[in-house]
Kinemage of the C-alpha trace (Angstrom):
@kinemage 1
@onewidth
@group {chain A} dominant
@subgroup {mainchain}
@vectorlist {calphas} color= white
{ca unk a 1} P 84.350 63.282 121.346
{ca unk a 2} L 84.452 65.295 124.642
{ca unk a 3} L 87.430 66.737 123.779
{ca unk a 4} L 86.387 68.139 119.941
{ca unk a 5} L 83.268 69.724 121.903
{ca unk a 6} L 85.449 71.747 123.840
{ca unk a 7} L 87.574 72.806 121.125
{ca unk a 8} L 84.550 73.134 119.389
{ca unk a 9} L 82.811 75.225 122.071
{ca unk a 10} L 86.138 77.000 122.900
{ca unk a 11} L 85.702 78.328 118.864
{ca unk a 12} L 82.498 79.257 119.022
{ca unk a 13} L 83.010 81.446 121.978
{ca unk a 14} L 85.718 83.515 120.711
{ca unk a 15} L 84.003 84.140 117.146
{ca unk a 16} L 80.774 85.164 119.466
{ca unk a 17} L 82.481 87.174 121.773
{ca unk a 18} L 82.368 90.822 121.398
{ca unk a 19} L 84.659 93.319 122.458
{ca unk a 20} L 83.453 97.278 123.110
{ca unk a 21} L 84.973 99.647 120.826
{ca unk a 22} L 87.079 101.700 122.655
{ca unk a 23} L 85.598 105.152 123.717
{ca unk a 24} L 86.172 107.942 121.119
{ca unk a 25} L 89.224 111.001 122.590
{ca unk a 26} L 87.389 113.841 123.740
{ca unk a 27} L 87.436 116.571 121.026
{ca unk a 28} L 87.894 120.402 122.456
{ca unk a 29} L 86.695 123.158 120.995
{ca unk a 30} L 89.708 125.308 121.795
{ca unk a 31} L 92.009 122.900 120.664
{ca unk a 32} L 90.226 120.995 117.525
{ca unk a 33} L 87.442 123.130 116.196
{ca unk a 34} L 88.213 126.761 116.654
{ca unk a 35} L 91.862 125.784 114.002
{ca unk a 36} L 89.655 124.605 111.613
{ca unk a 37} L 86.854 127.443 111.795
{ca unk a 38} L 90.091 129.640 111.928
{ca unk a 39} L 91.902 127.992 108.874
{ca unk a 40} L 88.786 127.764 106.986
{ca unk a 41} L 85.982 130.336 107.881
{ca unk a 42} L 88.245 133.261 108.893
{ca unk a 43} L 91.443 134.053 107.667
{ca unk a 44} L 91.319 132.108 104.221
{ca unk a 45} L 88.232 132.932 103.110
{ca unk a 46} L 87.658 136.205 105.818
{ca unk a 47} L 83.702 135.234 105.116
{ca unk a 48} L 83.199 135.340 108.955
{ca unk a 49} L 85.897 137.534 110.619
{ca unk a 50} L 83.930 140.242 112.534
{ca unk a 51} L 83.360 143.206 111.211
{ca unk a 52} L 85.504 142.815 108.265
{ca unk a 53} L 83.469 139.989 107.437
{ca unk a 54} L 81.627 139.422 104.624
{ca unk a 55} L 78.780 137.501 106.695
{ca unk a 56} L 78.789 140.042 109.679
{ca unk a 57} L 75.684 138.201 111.864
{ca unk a 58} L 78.044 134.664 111.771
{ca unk a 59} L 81.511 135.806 113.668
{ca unk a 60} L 83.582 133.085 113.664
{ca unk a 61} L 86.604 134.736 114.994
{ca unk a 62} L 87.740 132.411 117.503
{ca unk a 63} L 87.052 135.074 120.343
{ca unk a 64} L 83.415 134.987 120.044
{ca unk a 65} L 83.208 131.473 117.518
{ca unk a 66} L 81.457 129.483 120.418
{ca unk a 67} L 78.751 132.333 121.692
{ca unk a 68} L 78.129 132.690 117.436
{ca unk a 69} L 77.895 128.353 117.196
{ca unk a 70} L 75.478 128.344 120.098
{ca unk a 71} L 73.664 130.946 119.853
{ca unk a 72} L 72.852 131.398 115.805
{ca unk a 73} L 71.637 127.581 116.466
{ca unk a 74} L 74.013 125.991 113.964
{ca unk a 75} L 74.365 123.430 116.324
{ca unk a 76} L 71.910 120.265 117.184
{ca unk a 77} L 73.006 118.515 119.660
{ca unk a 78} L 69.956 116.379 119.850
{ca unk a 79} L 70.374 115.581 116.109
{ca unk a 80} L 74.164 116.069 115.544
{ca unk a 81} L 73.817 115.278 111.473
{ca unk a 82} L 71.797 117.665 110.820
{ca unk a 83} L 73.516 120.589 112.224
{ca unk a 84} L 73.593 123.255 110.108
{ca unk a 85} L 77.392 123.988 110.883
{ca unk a 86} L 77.948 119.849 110.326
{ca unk a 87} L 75.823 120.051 107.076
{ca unk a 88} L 77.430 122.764 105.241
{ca unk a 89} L 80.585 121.680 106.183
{ca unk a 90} L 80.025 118.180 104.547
{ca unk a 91} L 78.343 119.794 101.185
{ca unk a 92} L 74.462 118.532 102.915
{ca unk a 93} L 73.412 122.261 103.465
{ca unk a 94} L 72.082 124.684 101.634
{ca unk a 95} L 75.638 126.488 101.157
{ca unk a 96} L 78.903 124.445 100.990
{ca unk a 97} L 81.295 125.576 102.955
{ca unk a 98} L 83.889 126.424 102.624
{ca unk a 99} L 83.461 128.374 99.668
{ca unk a 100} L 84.935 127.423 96.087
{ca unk a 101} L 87.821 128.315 95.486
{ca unk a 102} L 88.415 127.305 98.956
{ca unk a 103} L 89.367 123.155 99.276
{ca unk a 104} L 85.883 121.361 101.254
{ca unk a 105} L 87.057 120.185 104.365
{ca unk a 106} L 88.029 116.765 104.814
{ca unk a 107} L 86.556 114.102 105.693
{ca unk a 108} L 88.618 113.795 109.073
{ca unk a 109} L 87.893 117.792 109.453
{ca unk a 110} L 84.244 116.916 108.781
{ca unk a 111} L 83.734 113.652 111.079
{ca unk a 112} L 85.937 116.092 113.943
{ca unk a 113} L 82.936 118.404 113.754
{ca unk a 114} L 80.470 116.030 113.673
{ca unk a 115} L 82.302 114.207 117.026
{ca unk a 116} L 82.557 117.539 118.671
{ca unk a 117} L 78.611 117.954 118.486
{ca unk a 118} L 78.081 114.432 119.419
{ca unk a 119} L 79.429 114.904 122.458
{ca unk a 120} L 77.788 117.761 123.867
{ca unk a 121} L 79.174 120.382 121.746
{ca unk a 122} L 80.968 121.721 125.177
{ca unk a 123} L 82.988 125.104 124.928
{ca unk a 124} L 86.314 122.978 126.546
């Protein structure tokens, strides 16, 4: 009897037992987001490329992308979902973006973003 009680208690303990998810990698701006912006935002659709751009006020050109994120407010990084970058990106804002004929971004693209302002939204 002792002895199924410590099985029995051995079982219980590893079902309960809990291990932390491992951190999520750092995501960097210069690294992860500004190719994506780049891909997407300037040179396919060249709807924010400076002043060639069709959308001259939202520069995305990755010389200036981070002063433009930061300081048009597209970025919440007290409410990272509702970001207006993260929103349109995922089709939740009031223009999708990408633009059609333009592929959305992916999910992975999307949840990247979404990471990125999570964690600070830091210009690394």
């Amino acid at each position: 009897m002792f002895i199924a009680a410590m099985v029995l208690s051995g079982i219980m303990a590893a079902v309960s037992c809990t291990h932390p998810s491992p951190p999520a990698p750092s995501v960097s701006f210069r690294n992860d987001i500004i190719p994506i912006l780049t891909t997407y935002c300037v040179i396919n659709s060249s709807c924010h490329l400076g002043a060639n751009s069709v959308n001259q006020e939202c520069d995305l050109d990755s010389a200036v992308a981070y002063i433009t994120v930061t300081s048009r407010s597209l970025i919440s990084v007290t409410n990272p979902s509702s970001s207006l970058l993260y929103s349109e990106v995922n089709g939740n804002g009031t223009a999708q973006m990408p633009k059609p004929p333009l592929p959305a971004l992916s999910a992975s693209r999307q949840k990247l973003i979404l990471l990125w302002i999570e964690q600070g939204a830091k210009n690394n």
